[in-house]
C-alpha positions as CSV (number, residue, x, y, z in Angstrom):
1,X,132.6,104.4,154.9
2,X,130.5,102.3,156.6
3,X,130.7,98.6,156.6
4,X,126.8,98.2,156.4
5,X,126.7,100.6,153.4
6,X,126.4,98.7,150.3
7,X,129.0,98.9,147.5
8,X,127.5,100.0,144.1
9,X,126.8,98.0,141.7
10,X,128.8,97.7,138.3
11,X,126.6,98.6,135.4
12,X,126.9,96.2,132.6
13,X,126.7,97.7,129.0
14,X,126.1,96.1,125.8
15,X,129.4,94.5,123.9
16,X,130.5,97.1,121.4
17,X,129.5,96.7,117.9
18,X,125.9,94.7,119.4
19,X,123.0,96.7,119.7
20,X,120.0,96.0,121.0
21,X,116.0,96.3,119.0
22,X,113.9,98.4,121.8
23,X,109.8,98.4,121.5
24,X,109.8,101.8,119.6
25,X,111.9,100.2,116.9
26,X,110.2,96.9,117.3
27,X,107.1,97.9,114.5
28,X,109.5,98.8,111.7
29,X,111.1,95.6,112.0
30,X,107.9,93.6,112.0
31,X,106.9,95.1,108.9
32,X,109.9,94.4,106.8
33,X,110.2,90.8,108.1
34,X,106.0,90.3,107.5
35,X,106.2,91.8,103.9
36,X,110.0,90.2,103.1
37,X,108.1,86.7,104.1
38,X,104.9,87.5,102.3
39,X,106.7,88.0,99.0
40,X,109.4,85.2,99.2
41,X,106.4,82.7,99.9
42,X,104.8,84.7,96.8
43,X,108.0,83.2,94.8
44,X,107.6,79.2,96.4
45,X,110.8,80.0,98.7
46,X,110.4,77.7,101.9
47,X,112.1,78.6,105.0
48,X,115.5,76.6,106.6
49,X,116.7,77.4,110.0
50,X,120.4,76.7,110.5
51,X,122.6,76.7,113.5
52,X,124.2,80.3,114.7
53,X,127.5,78.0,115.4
54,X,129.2,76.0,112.5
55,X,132.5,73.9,112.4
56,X,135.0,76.8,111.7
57,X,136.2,74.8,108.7
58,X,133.3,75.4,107.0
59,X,133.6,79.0,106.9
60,X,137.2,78.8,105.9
61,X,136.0,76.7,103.0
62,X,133.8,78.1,101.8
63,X,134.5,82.2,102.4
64,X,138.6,81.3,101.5
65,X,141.3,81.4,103.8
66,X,142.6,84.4,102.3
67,X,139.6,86.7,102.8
68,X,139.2,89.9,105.5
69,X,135.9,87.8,107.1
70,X,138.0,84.9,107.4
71,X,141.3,86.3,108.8
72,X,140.0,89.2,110.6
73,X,136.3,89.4,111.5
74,X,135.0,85.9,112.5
75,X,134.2,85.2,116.3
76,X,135.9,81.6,116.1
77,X,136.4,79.9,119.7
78,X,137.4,76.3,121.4
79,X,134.8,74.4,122.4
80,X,136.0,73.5,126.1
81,X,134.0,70.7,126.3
82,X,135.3,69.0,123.4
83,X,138.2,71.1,121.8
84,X,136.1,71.0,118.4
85,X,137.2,74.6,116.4
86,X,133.5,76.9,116.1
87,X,132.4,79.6,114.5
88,X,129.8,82.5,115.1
89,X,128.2,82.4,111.2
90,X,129.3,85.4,109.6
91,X,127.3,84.9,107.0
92,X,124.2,82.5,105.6
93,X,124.9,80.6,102.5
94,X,127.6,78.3,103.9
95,X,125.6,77.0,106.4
96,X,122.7,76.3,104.0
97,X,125.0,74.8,101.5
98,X,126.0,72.5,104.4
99,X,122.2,71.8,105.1
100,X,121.9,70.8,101.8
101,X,124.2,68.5,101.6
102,X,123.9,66.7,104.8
103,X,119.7,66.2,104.5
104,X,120.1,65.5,100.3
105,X,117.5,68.4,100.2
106,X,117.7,68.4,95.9
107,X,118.0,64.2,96.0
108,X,113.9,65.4,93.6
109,X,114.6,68.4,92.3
110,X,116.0,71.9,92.8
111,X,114.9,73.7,95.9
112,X,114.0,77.3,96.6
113,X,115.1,78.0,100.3
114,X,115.5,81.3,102.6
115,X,116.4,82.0,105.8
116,X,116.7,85.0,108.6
117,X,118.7,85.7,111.7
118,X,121.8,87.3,113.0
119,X,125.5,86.9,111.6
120,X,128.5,88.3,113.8
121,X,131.3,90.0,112.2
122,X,134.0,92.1,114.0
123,X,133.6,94.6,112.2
124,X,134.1,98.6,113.0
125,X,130.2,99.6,113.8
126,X,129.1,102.1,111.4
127,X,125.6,103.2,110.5
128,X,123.7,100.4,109.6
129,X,126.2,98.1,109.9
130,X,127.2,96.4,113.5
131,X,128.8,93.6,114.8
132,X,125.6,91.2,115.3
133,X,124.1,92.4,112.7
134,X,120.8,90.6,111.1
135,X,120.0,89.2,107.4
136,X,117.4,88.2,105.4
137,X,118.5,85.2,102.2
138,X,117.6,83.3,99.5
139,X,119.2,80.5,97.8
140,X,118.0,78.3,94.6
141,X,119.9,75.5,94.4
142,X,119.8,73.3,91.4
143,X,118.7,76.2,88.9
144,X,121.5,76.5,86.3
145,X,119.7,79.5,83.3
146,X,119.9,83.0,84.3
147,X,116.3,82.7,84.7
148,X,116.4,82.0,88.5
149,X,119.3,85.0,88.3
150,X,116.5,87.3,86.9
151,X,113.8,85.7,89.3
152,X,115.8,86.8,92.7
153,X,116.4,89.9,91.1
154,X,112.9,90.9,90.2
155,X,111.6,89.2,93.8
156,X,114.0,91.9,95.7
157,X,112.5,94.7,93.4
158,X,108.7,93.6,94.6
159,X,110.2,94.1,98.1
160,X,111.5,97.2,98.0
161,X,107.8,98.3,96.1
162,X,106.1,96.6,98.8
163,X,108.3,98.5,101.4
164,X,107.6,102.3,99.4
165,X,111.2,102.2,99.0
166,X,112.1,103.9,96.0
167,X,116.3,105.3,95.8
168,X,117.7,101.6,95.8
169,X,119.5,101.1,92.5
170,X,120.4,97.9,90.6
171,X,123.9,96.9,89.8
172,X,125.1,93.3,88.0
173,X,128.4,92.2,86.7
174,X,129.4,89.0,85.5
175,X,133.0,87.5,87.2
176,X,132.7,84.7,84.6
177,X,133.9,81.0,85.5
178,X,137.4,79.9,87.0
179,X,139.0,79.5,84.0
180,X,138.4,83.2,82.8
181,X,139.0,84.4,86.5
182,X,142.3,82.7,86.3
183,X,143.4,84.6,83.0
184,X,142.2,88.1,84.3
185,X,144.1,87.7,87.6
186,X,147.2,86.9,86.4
187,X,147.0,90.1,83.8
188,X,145.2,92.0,86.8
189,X,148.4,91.2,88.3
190,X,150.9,92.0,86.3
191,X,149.2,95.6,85.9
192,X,149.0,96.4,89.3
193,X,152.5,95.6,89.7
194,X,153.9,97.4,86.9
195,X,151.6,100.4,89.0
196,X,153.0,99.4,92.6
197,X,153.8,102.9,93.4
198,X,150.1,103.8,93.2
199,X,148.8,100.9,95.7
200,X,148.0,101.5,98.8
201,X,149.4,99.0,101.8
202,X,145.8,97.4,101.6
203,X,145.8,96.5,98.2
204,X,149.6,95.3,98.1
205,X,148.8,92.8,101.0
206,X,145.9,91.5,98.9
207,X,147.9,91.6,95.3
208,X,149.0,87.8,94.9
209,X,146.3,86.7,97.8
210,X,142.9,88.4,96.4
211,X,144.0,91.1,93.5
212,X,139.8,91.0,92.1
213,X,139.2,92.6,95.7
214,X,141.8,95.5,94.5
215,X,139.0,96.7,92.2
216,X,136.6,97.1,95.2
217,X,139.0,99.5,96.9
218,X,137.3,103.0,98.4
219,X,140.5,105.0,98.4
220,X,140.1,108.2,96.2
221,X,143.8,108.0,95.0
222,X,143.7,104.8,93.4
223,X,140.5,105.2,91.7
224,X,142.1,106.2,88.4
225,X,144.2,103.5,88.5
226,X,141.3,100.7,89.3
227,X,139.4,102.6,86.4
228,X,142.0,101.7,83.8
229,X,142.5,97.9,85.1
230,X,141.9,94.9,83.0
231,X,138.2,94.4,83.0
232,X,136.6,90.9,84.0
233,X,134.1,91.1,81.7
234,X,136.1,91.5,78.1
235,X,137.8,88.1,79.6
236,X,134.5,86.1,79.4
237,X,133.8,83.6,76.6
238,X,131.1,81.0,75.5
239,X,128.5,80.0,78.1
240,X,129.4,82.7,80.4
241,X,128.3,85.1,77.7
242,X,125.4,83.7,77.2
243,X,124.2,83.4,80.6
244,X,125.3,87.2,81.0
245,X,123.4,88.4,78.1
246,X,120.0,85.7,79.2
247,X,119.9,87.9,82.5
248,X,120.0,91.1,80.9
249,X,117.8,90.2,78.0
250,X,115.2,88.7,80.9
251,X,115.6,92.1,83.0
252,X,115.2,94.3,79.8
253,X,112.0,92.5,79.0
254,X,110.4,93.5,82.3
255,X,111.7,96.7,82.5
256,X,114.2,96.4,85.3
257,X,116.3,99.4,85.2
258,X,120.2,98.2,85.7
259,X,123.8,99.4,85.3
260,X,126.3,97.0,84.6
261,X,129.2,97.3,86.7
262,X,132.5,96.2,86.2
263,X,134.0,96.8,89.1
264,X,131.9,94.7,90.8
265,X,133.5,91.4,92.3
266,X,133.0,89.5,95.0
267,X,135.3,89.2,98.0
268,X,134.0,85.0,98.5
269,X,135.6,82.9,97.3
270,X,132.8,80.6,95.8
271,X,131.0,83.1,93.2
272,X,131.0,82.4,89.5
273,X,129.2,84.3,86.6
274,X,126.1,86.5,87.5
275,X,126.5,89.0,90.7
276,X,124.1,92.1,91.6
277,X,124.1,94.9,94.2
278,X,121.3,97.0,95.1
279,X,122.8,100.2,96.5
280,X,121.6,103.4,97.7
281,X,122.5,106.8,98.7
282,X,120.9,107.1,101.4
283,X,123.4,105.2,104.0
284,X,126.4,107.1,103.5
285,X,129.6,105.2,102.3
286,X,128.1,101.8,103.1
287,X,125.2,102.1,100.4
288,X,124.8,98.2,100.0
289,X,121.7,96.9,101.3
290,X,121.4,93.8,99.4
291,X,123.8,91.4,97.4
292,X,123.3,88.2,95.8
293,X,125.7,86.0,93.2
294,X,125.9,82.6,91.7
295,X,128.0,79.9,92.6
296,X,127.8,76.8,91.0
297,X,131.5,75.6,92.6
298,X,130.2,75.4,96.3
299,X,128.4,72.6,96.6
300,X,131.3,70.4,94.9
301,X,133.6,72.0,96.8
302,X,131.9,70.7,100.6
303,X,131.9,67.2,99.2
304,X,128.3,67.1,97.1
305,X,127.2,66.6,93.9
306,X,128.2,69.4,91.3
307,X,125.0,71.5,91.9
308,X,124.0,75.0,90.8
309,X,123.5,77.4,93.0
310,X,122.5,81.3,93.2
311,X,121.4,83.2,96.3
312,X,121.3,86.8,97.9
313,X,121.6,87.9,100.9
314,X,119.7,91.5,102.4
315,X,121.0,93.3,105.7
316,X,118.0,94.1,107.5
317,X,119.2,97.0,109.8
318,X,120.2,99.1,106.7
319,X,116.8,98.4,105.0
320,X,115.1,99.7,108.6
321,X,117.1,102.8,108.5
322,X,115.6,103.2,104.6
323,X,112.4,103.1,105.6
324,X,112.8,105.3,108.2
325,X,114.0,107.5,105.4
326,X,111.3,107.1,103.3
327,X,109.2,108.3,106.6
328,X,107.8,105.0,107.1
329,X,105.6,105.1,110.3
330,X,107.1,104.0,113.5
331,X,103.8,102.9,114.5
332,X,103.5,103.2,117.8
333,X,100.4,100.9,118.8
334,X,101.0,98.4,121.2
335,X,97.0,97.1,121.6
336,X,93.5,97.3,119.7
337,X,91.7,97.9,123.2
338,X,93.3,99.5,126.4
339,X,91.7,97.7,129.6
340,X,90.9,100.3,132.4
341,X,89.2,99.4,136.0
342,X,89.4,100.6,139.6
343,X,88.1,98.3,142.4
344,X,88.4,94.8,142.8
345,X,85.5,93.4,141.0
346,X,86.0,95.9,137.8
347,X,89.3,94.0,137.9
348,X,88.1,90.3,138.2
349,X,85.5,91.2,135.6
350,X,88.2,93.0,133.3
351,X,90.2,89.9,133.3
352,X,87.4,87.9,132.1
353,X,86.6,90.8,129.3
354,X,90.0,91.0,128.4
355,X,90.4,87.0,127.4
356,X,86.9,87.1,125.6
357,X,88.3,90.0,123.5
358,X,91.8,88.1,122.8
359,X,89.9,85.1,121.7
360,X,87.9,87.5,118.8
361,X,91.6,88.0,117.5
362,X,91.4,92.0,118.9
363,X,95.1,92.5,121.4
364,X,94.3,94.0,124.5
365,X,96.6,95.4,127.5
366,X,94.8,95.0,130.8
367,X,96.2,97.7,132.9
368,X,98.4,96.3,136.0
369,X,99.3,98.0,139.1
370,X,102.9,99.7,139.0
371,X,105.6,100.0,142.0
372,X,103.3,103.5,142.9
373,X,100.0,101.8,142.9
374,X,97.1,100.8,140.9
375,X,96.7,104.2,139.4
376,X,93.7,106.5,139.5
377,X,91.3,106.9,136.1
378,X,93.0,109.5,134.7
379,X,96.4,108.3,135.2
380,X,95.2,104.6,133.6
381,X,93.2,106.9,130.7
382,X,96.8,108.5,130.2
383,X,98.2,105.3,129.5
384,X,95.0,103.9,127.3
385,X,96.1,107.1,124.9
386,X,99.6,106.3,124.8
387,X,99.2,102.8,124.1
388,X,97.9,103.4,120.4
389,X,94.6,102.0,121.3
390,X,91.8,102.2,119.3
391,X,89.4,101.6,121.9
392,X,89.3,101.9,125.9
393,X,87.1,99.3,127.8
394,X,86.3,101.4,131.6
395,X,84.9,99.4,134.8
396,X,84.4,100.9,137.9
397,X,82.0,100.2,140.8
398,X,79.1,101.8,138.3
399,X,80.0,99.3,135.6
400,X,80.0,96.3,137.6
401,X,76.2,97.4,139.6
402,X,74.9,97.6,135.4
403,X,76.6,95.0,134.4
404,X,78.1,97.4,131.3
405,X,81.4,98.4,130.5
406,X,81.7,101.6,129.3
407,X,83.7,101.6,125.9
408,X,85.2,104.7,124.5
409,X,87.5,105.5,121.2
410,X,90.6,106.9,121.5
411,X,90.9,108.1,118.2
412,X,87.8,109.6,117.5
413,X,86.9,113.1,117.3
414,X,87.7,115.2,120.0
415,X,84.9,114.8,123.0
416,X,83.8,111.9,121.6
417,X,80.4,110.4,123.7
418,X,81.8,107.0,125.0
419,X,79.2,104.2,124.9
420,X,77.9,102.1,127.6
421,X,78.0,98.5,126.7
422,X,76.5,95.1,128.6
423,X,79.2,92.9,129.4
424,X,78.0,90.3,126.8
425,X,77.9,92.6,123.5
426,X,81.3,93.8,124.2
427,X,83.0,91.6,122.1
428,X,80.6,92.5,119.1
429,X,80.3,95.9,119.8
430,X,84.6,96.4,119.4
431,X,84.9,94.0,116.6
432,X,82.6,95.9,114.6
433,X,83.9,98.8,115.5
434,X,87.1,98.3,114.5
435,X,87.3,95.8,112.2
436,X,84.4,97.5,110.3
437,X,86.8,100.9,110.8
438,X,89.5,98.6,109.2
439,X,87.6,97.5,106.1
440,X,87.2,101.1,105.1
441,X,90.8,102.1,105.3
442,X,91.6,102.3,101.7
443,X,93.6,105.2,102.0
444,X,97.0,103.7,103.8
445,X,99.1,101.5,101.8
446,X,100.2,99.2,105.1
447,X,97.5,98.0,107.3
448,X,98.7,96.5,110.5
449,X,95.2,94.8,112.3
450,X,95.7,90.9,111.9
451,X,92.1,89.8,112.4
């Protein structure tokens, strides 16, 4: 080989488990974050931002030592620079609990608060499910009724209306407080001891460590056996009961549709009293797209004042891959006007065009010269009709001697007359156009122009 010949590059690929959002996916996800924002700011939640990296400790705090995030699945590292023990988040709430504390956020009041971002989990990456993986969260800290229970609940149930999502079902269960945790687990196990034969290795490694977790097993054998287990909820006494039966009497009353599930626990170690699923079918196996709890112990537990707390937490891949389901439309426009010229003055003058039409709140792409040229007309028109456009803006040597541009719709009926324009009613002429079009969509439930 010859010494002059270069040696070919290494191709660097994505870390398993981390995929990545490309431009054809990028429209689905705007939607669900717009309408997820629109409706908790509908519900006076007010948005925290929190650091992707935490102390480790505060993870193993508040998750639980003893937990399959904690001891199998975080991305924890050493800080070279200072030997300090960090964390990747694996999940939201900690983080805003430790927000909450350190800034005295409820020092007036209880506080509505939500957040959005990426957690990392090493994880095996299924559908919908990945190793940085993103979530949308609420918490309410400070409420203590199960009115704020019922208030989360019906605020995820206005989402997935406002998304057109419609097979997402509602679960809820009650895991009562500590006290009545700590009786159930020690009959939960004694039962599944006087069973050992029937457990698999999973659920014999988490039988003294974690037993609730037991119930939450997948395995088809043991299912009969998990069935007949001691139930949380026949453990649960005073106030537990009666925040149980205030959620469901508050749910009833507005007609949410529910199942109660006993089986339903949590694998944190900080829940108490109210949790809920929403599930689907749709997803395979993994049919969780959105799970939220109480847990009034946290907060004491990092060093604060014994404050209430309830929160959820939504995996916005799996929601994506829903509406995509419910044949949600991947729309594909990138632009409101496509800008096409030839010559050097049509493109000084569509330069100027194009940043009089930005500043009327319209998006335009201005068509750029590739690695094969500046393109002809019909190869720039090709691209005007691929971009989504509603309208193209034309200059040529013609345009600039009239001092027009010659404006036609890309969406109009076929052979549509394109009309000549002078350069200073352009701006009119395609606002009109389009946001005049706009008005009189009444037809399509999600309207994407922003002007």
């Amino acid at each position: 080989m010859s010494e002059n010949k270069k040696e070919k590059a290494t191709k660097i690929t994505a870390v398993k488990g981390m995929n990545d959002i490309l431009p054809a996916d990028a429209p689905l996800w705007e939607l669900f974050e717009n309408t997820a924002h629109s409706v908790l700011k509908s519900y006076g939640y007010q948005k925290i931002v929190t650091p992707i990296v935490e102390d480790t400790a505060l993870f193993k705090r508040a998750i639980g030592a003893v937990t399959d995030i904690v001891e199998k699945e975080m991305y924890s590292f050493k800080d070279s620079m200072n030997d300090d023990e960090l964390t990747l988040r694996p999940e939201g709430t900690a983080g805003v609990v430790r927000a909450v504390i350190e800034h005295n956020l409820v020092y007036d009041g209880p506080r509505r608060v939500w957040y959005s971002g990426p957690m990392f989990r090493h994880e095996r990456p299924q559908r919908g499910r990945y190793r940085q993986f993103f979530q949308v969260g609420a918490e309410a800290v400070g409420f203590a009724g199960p009115d704020i229970d019922a208030e989360l609940i019906m605020l995820c149930r206005r989402l997935w209306d406002d998304l057109g999502l419609e097979n997402i079902r509602l679960e809820i269960n009650s895991i009562g407080d500590a006290s009545e945790r700590q009786r159930h687990r020690a009959d939960l196990i004694t039962y599944f001891e006087a069973n050992a034969e029937l457990l698999d290795e999973e659920a014999k490694r988490r039988l003294h460590a974690n037993p609730l977790r037991i119930l939450d097993t997948k395995n088809p054998a043991m299912q009969d056996l998990v069935n007949k287990a001691p139930k949380l909820l026949d453990y649960l006494e005073g106030e537990s009961v009666v925040h149980f039966e205030g959620l469901k009497r508050i749910l009833d009353h507005n007609n949410i549709q529910y199942t109660v599930n006993p089986r339903l626990v949590r694998g944190l170690d900080y829940y108490n009293r109210s949790v809920f699923e929403w599930v689907t079918d749709k997803l395979g196996s993994q049919g969780t797209v959105c799970a939220g709890g109480r847990y009034d112990p946290l907060i004491e537990s990092f060093g604060g004042k014994p404050t209430p707390a309830v929160g959820f937490a939504m995996g916005i891949e799996r929601l994506v891959e829903l509406m995509k389901e419910a044949g949600e439309p991947n729309d594909p426009s990138e632009c409101d006007v496509y800008m096409v010229h030839q010559g050097e003055q049509a493109r000084m003058q569509a330069f100027v065009l194009a940043e009089r039409i930005r500043d009327a709140g319209l998006d335009v792409v201005l068509h750029c010269a590739a690695a094969s040229g500046p393109g002809s007309f019909k190869s720039q028109m090709k691209k005007a009709d691929g971009s989504g456009a509603a309208f193209a803006v034309i200059l040529g040597d013609d345009e600039i001697a009239k001092r027009t541009a010659a404006v036609k719709s890309m969406r109009g009926a076929e052979g549509e007359q394109q009309a000549s324009v002078p350069f200073d009613d352009v701006v009119d002429y395609l606002v009109n156009q389009i946001v005049g079009a706009h008005e009189h969509e009444h037809d399509h439930e999600h309207v994407h122009y922003h002007h």
